[in-house]
C-alpha positions as CSV (number, residue, x, y, z in Angstrom):
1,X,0.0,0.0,0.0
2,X,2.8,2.6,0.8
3,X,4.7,2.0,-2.4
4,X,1.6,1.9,-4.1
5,X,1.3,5.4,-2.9
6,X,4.3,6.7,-2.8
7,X,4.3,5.2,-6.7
8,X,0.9,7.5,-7.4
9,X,2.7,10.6,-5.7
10,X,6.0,10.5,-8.1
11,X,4.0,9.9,-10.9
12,X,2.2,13.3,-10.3
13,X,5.5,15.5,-9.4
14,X,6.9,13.9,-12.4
15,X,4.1,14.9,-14.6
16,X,4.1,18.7,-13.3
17,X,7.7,18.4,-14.0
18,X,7.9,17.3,-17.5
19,X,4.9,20.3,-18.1
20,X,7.7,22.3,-16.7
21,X,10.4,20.8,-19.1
22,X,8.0,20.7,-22.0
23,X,7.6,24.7,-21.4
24,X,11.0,25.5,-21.6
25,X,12.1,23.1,-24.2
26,X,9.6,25.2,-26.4
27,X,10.7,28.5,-25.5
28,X,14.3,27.3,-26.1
29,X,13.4,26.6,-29.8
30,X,11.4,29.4,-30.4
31,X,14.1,31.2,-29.3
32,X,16.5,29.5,-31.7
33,X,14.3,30.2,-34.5
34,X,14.5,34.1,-33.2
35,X,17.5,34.6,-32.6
36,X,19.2,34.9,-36.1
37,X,16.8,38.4,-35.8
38,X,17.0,39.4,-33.0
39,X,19.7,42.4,-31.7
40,X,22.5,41.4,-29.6
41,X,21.5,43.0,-26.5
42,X,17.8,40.8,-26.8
43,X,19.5,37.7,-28.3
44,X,21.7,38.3,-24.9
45,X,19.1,38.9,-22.5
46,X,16.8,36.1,-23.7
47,X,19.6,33.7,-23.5
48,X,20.3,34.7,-19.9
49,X,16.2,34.5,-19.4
50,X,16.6,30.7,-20.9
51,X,20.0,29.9,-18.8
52,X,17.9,31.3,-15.7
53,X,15.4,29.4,-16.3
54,X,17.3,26.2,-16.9
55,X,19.3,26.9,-13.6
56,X,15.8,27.1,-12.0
57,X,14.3,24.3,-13.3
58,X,17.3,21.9,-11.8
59,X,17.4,23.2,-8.8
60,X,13.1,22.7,-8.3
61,X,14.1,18.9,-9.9
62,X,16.4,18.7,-7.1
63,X,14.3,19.9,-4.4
64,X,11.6,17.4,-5.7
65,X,13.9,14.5,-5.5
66,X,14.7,15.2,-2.0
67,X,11.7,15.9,-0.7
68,X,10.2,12.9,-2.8
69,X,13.3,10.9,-1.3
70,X,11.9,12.6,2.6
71,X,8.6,11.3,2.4
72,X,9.6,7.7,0.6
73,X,11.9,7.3,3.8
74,X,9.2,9.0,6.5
75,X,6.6,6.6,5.0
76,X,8.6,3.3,5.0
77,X,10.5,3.9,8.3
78,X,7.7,1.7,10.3
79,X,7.9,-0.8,8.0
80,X,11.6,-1.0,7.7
81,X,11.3,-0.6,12.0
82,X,9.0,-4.1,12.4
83,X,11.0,-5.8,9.8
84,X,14.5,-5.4,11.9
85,X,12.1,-6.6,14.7
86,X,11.6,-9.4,13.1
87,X,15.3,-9.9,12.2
88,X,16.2,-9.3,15.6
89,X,13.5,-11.9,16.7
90,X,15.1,-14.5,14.2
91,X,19.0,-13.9,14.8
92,X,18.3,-14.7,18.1
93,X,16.3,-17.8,17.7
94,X,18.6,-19.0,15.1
95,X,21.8,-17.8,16.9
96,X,23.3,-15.7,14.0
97,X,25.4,-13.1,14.9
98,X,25.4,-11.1,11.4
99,X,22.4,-11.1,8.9
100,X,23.5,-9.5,5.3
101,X,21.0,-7.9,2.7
102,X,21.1,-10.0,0.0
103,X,19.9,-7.0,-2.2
104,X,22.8,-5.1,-1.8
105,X,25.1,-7.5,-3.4
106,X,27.7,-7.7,-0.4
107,X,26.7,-11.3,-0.8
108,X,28.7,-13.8,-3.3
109,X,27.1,-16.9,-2.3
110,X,25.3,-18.6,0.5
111,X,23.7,-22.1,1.3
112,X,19.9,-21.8,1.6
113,X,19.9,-22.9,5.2
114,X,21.4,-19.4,6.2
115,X,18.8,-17.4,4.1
116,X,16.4,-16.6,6.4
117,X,14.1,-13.6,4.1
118,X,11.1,-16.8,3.6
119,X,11.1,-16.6,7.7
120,X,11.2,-13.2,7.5
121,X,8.1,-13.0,5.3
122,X,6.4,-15.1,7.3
123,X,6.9,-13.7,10.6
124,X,6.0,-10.4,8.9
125,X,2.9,-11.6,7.0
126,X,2.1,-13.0,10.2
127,X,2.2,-9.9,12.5
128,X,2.2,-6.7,10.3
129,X,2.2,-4.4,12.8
């Protein structure tokens, strides 16, 4: 459900973005088909409009991502919270001392007695909260 949201959100900041990026790639050509007639000191100051504009337009992307990036982690942070709960809970029936994340590739290999993510699923599907 929270990725299914979080999903629905990006979708619509990415949209208003790409409005954003479709607005400025226009006035960029229009501006390249002007500019062969246009006097240096408007060629000059559009082009500064345009780089201004550009600037501006990275730095909202930016702010976007890391806002985006904010509420991905706010929202998920219960959910990563119960799962090391649940790790915790398993390390210590199983007696492991170190569990790895297989996602992250820090793993080569490993016999499937030491993967423990189908008990983790389990235990999680289990008790959610």
């Amino acid at each position: 459900k929270v990725l299914s949201e979080l999903k629905k959100e990006f979708q619509q900041i990415e949209n208003r973005f790409k409005k954003k990026e479709s607005d400025f790639v226009a006035k960029m050509k229009s501006f390249e088909k002007k500019a062969m007639i246009l006097s240096e000191t408007k060629r000059r100051e559009q082009q500064q409009e345009l780089q201004a504009l550009s600037v501006s337009l990275q730095k909202e992307m930016q702010k976007l991502q890391t806002d985006f990036r904010q509420k991905q982690i706010a929202k998920t942070k219960p959910i990563v919270e119960k799962l090391e709960g649940h790790l915790e809970a398993i390390a210590k029936e199983k007696g492991l001392n170190l569990i790895l994340h297989k996602a992250q590739h820090n793993v080569i290999w490993a016999h499937k007695k030491v993967d423990i993510t189908q008990d983790l699923i389990k235990r999680f599907e289990a008790n959610p909260s």
